[in-house]
N, C-alpha and C positions, 0 to 999 in steps of 0.2 A: 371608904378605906379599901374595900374588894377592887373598885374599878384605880383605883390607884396602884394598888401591886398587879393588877390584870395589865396596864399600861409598862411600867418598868419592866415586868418580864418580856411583855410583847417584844419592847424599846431594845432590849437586850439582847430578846433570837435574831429580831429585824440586824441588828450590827453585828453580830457573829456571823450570819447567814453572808453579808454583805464582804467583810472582811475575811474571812475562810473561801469566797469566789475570787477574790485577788491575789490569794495565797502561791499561785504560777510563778511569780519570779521571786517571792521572797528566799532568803537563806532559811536555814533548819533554825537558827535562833530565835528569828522572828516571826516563823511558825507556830514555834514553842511558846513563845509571848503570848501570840495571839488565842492559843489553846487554854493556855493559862487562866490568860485573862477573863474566857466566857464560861469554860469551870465554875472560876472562882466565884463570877459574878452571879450564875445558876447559884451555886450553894449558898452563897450570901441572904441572895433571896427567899431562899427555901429555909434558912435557918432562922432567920431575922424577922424575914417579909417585910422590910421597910428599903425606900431607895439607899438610905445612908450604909445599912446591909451589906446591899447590891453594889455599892459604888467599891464600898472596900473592899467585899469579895474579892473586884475584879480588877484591882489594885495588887492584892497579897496576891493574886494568880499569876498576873501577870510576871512580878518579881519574882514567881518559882519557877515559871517556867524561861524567862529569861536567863536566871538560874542555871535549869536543867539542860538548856539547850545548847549552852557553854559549847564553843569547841574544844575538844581534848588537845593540848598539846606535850 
């Protein structure tokens, strides 16, 4: 069970770390999505410690910060 949530979290910096270096031409929206998204998916994990956790986390993150990143008009 340890080396299972040991993998998930890995899984998860590995893609944040991967998608936050491509972050150069995205919009501020899609910044915020992807902010969101590896928050969520951190805390999911930390709260839960199970992938399905982790998935949702970074699910509900995503949608807040897609959310937050709204242009004002």
């Amino acid at each position: 069970m340890k080396a299972m949530q040991r993998l998930a979290m890995t899984s998860v910096l590995a893609a944040s770390a991967l998608a936050l270096g491509a972050c150069g031409s995205m919009t501020h929206r899609e910044k915020s999505t992807a902010i969101g998204a590896g928050v969520g998916a951190a805390a999911g994990a930390a709260v839960t410690g199970s992938t399905a956790g982790t998935l949702g986390g970074a699910a509900v993150g995503g949608v807040i910060g897609n959310q937050v990143g709204k242009d004002k008009k």
